[in-house]
N, C-alpha and C positions, 0 to 999 in steps of 0.2 A: 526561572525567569518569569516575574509578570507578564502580564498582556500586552502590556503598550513595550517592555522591551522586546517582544517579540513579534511583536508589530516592526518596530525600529528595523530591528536585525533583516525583516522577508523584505522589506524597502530597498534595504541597502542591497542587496543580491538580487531584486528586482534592477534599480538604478544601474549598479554596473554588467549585468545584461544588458541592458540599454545602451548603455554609454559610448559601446565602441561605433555605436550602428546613427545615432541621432542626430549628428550635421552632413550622413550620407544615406540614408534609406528614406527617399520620402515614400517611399508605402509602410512608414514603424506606424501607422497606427494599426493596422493588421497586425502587423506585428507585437505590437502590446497584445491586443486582444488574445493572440493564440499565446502568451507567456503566462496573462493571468486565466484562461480557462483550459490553461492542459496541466497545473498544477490541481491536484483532488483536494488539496487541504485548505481550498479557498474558496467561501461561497459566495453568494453575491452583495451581502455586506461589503463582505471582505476585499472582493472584488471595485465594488464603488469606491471603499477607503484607496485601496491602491492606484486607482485608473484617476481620480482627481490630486494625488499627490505627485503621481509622475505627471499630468499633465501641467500642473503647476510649478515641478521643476523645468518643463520644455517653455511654460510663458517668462518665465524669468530667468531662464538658460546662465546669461552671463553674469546674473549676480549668485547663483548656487552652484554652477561648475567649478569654480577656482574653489570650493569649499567641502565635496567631498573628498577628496584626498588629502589636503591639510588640516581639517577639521568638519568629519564626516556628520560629528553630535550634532555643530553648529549649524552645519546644512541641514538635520532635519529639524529645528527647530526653527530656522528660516523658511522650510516649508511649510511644516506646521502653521507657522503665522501667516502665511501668504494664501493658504487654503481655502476654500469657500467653506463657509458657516452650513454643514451640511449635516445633516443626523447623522451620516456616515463616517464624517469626520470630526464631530464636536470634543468625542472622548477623547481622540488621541492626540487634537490641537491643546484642548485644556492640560493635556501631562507634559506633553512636551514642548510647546512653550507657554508653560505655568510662570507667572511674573511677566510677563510682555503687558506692554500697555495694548489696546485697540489695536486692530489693522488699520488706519485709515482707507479711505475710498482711492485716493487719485496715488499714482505711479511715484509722484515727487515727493509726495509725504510720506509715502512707504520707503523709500530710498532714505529718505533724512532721518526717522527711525532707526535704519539700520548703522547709519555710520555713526551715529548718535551711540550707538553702543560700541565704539571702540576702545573707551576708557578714558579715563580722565586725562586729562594731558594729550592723548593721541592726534593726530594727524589721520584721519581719515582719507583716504582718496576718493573725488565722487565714483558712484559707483555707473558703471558701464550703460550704452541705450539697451534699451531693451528691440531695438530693432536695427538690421542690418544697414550700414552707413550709406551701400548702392541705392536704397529707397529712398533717400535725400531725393536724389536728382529728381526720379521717376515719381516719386508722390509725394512730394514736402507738404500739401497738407494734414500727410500720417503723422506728422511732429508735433501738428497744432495738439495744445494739452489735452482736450474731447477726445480726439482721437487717438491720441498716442495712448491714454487711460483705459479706453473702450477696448485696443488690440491688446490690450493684458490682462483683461478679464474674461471670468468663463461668460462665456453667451447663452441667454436662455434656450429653450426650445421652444422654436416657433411653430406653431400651427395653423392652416386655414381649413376654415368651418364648411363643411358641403351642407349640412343641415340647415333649412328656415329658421327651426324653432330647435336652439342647444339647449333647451333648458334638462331634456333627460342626459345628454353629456355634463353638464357642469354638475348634475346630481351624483353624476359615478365619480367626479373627481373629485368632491365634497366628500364621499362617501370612505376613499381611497385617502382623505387629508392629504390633497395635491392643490397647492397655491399656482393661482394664473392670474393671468392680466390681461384685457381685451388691448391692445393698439390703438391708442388716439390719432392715429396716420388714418389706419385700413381697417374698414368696419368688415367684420370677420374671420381679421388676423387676433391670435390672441397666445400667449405666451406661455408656457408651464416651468413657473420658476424656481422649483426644486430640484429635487431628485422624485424624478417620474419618467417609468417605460409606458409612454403612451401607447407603443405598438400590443400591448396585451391587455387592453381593453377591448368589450362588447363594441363601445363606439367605433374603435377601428377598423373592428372585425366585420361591420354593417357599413363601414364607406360613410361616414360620421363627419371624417378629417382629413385632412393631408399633412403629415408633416412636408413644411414647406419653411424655409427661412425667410421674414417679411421684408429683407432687403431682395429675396427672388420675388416675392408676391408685386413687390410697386413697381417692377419692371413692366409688364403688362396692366397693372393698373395704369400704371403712366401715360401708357401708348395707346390705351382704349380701343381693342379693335372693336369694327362694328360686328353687330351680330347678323347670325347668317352668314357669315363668310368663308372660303374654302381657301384655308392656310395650308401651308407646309411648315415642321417642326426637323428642319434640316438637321439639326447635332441634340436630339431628342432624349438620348440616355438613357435613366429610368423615372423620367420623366414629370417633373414634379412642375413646370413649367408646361408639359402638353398635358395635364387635367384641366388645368388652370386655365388655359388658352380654350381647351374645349369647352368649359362649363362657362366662361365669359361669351362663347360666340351662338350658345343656345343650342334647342333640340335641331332647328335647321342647318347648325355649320356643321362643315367636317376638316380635321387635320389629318393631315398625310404626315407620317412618320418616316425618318430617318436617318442609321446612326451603324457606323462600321462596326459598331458592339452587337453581336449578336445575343451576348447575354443581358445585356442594357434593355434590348428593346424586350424580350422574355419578360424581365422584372416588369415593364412597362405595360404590357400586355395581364401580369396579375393584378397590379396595382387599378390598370382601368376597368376590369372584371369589377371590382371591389368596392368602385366609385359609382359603378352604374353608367360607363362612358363610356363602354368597350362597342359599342353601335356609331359613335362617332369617331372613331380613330380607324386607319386603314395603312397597311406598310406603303412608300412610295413607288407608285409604277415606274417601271425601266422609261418611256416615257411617260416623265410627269406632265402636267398643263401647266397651265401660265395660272398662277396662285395670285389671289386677292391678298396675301401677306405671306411671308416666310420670316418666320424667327432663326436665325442664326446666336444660335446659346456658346459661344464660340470655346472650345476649350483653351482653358490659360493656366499662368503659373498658380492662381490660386490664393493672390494676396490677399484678396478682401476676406478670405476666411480664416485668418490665420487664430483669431481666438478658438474657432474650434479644430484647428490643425497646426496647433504652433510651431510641429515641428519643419515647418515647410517656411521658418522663418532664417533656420539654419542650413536646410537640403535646397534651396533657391540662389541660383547667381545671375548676373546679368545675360549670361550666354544663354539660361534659357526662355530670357525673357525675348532673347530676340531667334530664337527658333519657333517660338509659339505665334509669334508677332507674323513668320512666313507661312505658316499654315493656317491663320486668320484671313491673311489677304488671299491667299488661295481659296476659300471657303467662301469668301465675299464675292469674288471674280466668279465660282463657279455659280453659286446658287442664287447670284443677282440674276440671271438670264430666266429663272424663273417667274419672277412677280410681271406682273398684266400692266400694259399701262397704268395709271395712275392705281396702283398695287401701292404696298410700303414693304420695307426691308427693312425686320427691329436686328440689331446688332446689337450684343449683349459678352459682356464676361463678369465676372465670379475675381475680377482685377483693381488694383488702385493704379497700375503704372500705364504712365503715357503709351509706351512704346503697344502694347497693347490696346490701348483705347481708341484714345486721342488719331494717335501714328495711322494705325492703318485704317480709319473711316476716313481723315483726311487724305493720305493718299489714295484710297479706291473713288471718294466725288472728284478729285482729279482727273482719273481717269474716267471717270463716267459722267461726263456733265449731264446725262438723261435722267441724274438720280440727283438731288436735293435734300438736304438737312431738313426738320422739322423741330420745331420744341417740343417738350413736352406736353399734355393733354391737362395735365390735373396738377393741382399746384403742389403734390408732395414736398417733402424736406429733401431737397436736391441743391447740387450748385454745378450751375454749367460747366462744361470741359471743352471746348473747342466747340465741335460739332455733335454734342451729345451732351451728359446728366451723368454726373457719379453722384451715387447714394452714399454717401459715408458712416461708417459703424456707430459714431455719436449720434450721427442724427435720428435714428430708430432702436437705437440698439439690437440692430440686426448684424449679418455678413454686408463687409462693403461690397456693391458693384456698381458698375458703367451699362448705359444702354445708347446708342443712337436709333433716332427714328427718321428713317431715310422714304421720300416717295418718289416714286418713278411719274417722272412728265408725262 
């Protein structure tokens, strides 16, 4: 057997390992990762070829399911084609779909391609959304064609710069032949749009960068807190949002940290070692004070990141959209009592749907008339949501999210 049929065949036996687990494990991307590195006959070539073809079968789930088990060739040659143009995957796009015209760029043209090859005569059926029908209701802008285009493709890696002067960073990625792209949004943010582990660079290793995705970064760009100020980073994690918030509020603020993960805030604690910020962050005292800001990073279902988590496009139903919606308004209720008079409260998810967004910042200024909506600060690529900003994935080619900036009277 050649290379690319044996290529074929590890696909196929990777896929239905998959397959049983993919519209119920939303932790399979763990789960990828420990199928393709507990196999020894796979390096990290080999590894990238695999890990961008099954991802690319979870972005276009419903047009390549119905296809491996009636015509398994045919699905991988529809993967093949739908693939990102990646050194990883050049050879084995060119054999296996060898004769395909171009991929086109947008979702609609790729679709008409494929039915376009049903044969002469044939009757084609259009081929299925590419996203689950419940997201109508909750974010009919995800339809608009920008958007609907954006959540099926792979997303770059974002990065923000801790450096003045990158010119010794952009030398190691020149050096590496790693293609980037600074952000016409956010001066700072800047993109690596290959295949590139930024985490095993010198840069990284000296607190250089943060990977940070730039629809995270304009959340707090947005909200410009002032500098000098003594925030709370209430649902903190591992923190990519409390550098950030630290390195915007100067050598004189401080954020107070806090996050029921105790290995979240661990990570969080090396990661600030490494940026040079581990002096301005502190765990939050049992009683905290009355905070000049508290970011509420609220956790949700996850939609705005579904290019780089596609499979959470299938493991998502509305049920959990309104269990997360109850533990959002509980997060706001508790850790509003925090902020100082005229304080601010950023409410934030990592979501496209109302019921997370929209829902429960309007129902908590309901209940707290001492608290007020704000617009945002800076004029990014945003479009209002009731009482807040969703960043949408066309607009930056980032992750989608939502932020309100609320101030206390």
């Amino acid at each position: 057997m050649n290379i690319v049929g044996g290529q074929q065949r590890t696909l196929r036996g990777l896929l239905g390992r998959l397959r049983p687990h993919w519209r119920s494990d939303r932790g399979l991307a763990a789960r990828i990762e420990r199928l393709l590195r507990g196999d020894r006959r796979l390096g990290s070539r080999d590894r990238r070829l695999y890990r961008e073809l099954i991802y690319t079968a979870l972005r276009y789930l419903p047009w390549v399911e119905p296809l491996l088990e009636a015509a398994p060739e045919r699905a991988e040659a529809v993967l093949a084609w739908l693939a990102a143009d990646l050194p990883s995957t050049r050879a084995f796009r060119a054999a296996v779909a060898e004769g395909w015209p171009p991929c086109p760029p947008g979702a609609e043209a790729k679709a008409a391609v494929l039915q376009s090859q049903a044969g002469p005569g044939a009757a084609a059926p259009p081929l299925p959304s590419l996203l689950p029908e419940w997201l109508r209701s909750e974010a009919p802008g995800a339809f608009a064609p920008a958007n609907y285009d954006a959540l099926a493709q792979r997303a770059p890696l974002w990065l923000r710069l801790a450096e003045a002067d990158p010119s010794a960073l952009f030398a190691e990625w020149t050096e590496r032949g790693w293609a980037w792209q600074p952000s016409a949004l956010l001066p700072g943010a800047v993109a690596l749009t290959g295949e590139a582990d930024a985490t095993s660079t010198p840069g990284f290793r000296r607190g250089a960068f943060e990977v940070q995705d730039l629809g995270s970064q304009l959340i707090l760009a947005a909200v410009v807190p002032a500098t000098g100020g003594h925030w709370l980073d209430a649902c903190a994690g591992a923190g990519g949002k409390t550098l950030q918030l630290a390195a915007l509020l100067g050598p004189a603020g401080r954020v107070d940290v806090h996050d029921v993960r105790p290995a979240a805030l661990a990570e969080l604690g090396r990661r600030a070692e490494r940026a040079g910020l581990a002096d301005r962050l502190r765990r939050m005292p049992a009683e905290g004070p009355a905070y000049d800001g508290v970011l509420i990073d609220a956790p949700c279902s996850g939609s705005g990141t579904w290019r780089r988590a596609p499979h959470l496009k299938w493991t998502t139903q509305p049920a959990d959209l309104r269990r997360q919606a109850q533990r959002q308004a509980a997060l706001l209720a508790q850790f509003a009592r925090q902020v100082r008079p005229g304080g601010r409260l950023i409410y934030a998810t990592c979501s496209l749907c109302a019921v997370e967004n929209e829902a429960p910042v309007t129902a908590f200024l309901s209940a707290h008339p001492e608290f007020a909506a704000e617009p945002p600060a800076s004029p990014f690529t945003s479009r209002p949501a009731g009482p807040g900003f969703q960043f949408w994935p066309a607009g930056h080619n980032g992750d989608g999210f939502f932020a309100a900036a609320l101030r206390r009277r």
